[in-house]
N, C-alpha and C positions, 0 to 999 in steps of 0.2 A: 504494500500500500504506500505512495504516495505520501510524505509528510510537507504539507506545505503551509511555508513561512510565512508571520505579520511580519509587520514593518518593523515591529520593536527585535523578533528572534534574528533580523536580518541584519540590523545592526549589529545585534550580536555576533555574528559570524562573522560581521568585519572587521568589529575589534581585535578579534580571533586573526584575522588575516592579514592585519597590518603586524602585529608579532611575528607572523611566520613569514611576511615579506622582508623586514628589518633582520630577521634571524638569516634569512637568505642571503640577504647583504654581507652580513658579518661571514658566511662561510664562503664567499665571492671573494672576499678580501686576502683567503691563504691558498685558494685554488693558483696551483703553483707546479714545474717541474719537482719534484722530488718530493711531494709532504706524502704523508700516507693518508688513506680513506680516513682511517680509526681518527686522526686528528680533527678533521671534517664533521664526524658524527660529535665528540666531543663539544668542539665548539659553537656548533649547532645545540644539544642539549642544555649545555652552562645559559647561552643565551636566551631560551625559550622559559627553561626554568627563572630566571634571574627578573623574570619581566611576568611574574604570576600566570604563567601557561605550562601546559603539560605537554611532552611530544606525544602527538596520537599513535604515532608507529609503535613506541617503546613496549613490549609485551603486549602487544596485537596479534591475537592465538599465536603466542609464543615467540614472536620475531626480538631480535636481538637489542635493534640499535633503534635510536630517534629520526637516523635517514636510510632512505632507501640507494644505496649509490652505484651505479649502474654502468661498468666502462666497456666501450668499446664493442662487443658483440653481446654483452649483455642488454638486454631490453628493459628490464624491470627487476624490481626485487632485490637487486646486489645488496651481500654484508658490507657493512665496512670493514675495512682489514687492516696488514701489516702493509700491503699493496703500495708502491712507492707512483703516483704518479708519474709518465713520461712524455716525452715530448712526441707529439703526433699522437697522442689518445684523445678520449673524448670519452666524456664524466659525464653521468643523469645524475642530477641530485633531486632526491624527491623527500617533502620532509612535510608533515601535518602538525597542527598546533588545536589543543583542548582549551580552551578557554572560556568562562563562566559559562558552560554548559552544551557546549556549541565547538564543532571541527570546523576548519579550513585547511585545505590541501593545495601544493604547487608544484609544480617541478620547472629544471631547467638542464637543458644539456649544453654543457661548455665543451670549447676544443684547448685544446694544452698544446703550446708553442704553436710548431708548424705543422698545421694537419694537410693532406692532401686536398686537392681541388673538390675532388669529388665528394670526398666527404663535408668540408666546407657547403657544399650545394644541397647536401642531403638536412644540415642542421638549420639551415636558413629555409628548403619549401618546407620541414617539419613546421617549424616555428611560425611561415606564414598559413600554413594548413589551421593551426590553432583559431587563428584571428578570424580564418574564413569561417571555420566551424561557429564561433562566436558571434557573428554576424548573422544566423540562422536560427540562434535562439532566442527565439522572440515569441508572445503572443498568437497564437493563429497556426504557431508553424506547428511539424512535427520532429519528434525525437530520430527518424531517417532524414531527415531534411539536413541536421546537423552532417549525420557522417557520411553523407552523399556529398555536399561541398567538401569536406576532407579528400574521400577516395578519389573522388573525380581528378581534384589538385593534383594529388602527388603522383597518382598512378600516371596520371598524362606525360609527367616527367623521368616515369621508368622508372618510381620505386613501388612498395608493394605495403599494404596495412596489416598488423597483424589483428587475428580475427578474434581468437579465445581470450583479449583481456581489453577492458574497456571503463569507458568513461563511469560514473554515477553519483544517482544523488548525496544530498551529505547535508549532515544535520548535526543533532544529538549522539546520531549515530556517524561512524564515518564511511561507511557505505549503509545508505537505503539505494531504495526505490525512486529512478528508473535506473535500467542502466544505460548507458551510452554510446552504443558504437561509434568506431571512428569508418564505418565503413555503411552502407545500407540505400536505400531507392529511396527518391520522391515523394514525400505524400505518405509516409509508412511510419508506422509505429504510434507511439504515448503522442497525444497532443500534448504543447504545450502550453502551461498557463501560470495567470499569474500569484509569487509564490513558492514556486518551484527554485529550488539551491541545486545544480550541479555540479558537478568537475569535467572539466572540455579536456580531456589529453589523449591527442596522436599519439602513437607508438607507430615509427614509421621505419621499416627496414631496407638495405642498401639494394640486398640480394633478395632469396625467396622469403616470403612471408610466414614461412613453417618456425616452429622453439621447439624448443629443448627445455627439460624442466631438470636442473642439477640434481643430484641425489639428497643435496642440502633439506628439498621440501621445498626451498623458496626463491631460488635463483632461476633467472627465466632466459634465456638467451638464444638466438639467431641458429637456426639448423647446419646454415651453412659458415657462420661464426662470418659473416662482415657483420659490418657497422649495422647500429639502431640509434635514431634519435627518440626524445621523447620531453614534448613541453607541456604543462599544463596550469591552469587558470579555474578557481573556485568563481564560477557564476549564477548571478541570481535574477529568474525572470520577473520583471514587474509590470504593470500594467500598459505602461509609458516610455520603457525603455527595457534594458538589459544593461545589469550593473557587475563590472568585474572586479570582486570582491578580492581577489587577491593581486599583487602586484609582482611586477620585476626589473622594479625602476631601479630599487636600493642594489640590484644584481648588476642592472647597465651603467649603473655610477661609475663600478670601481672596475667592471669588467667589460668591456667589449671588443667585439669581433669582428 
């Protein structure tokens, strides 16, 4: 079922999302050749906690860390580790924030020094795939209307969606109801209305669209092990507009590409 938001529990999630955007900042600021992941989830936690929020990842049926950190032919899910960043990888960081009662969720994929062209082009149509998606959820529309503007994008440029893991609502909880493909027809699926909080995130692959699910439980990565990007935005539909609740400003401050 469906939980949809007053004005007041929406606000609340953006309080929720300005923490987990400024916390993004701060883990923008050590993204670096040589740090390890495990430094990354740290300073991501210190931050979230220090500023009255809770990470929503941290022992979410049983996950480890406060970020999900995600390199290279990973898609989703990565621990943080001993893992020393290098030059020509590319980092997902994906990290959720509990606060007075209420989740927001983001991610972002960074590239580290000098990445190739190709994959350079793959993080930038993910990233605009995001905005297009974003642009679709609106009043009137449908929950395929989102991930028909995605698939349509990227696919046109040669990369592929993956299928089994997707966007959803978020509240109280940090996945409700709907879910979200990044992929789907016209005209198809959940109407949208207003009220409705979801999470808009591409998972966008270089090569085939197939995973790999590690023995871990929770690591998800690329069959053919190329690259995967993966961006996403806590958005909330309203009457009059569509509000994106979380940000990645405090990310393009200190970091850009």
């Amino acid at each position: 079922m469906i939980q949809y938001k007053t004005s007041e529990e929406v606000q609340l999630i953006k309080q929720s999302a300005d923490i987990l955007g400024r916390a993004h900042g701060e883990v923008a600021k050590h993204i670096k050749e040589g740090v390890k992941t495990s430094f990354l989830d740290k300073v991501a936690e210190e931050f979230i906690r220090d500023h009255n929020g809770v990470p929503s990842f941290k022992g979410y049926n049983g996950f480890p860390a406060s970020l999900c950190i995600s390199v290279n032919e990973v898609i989703v899910h990565g621990f943080p580790s001993d893992y020393e960043l290098k030059d020509g990888d590319i980092i997902s960081v994906d990290c959720g924030v509990f606060h007075q009662g209420f989740h927001s969720d983001s991610a972002y994929t960074y590239p580290i020094g000098e990445v190739s062209p190709s994959v350079k082009a793959l993080l930038k149509a993910t990233r605009d795939s995001l905005y297009l998606g974003i642009e679709q959820a609106v009043v009137g529309n449908r929950i395929g209307d989102i991930g028909f503007s995605i698939q349509k994008f990227v696919e046109a440029k040669g990369y592929t969606v993956v299928r089994e893991l997707v966007g959803h609502g978020l509240g109280k909880k940090l996945h409700e109801a709907p879910e979200v493909p990044n992929y789907g027809k016209k005209g198809s699926g959940v109407p949208l209305k207003a009220g409705m909080v979801i999470a808009i995130e591409p998972m966008i692959n270089l090569g085939t669209r197939n995973i790999v699910q590690e023995r871990d439980g929770w690591t998800i990565r690329t069959a053919d092990r190329k690259p995967s990007a993966h961006y996403e935005h806590t958005v909330a539909i309203l009457e009059d507009k569509t509000e994106v609740l979380t940000t990645h400003k405090y990310i393009e401050e200190v970091f850009k590409f």
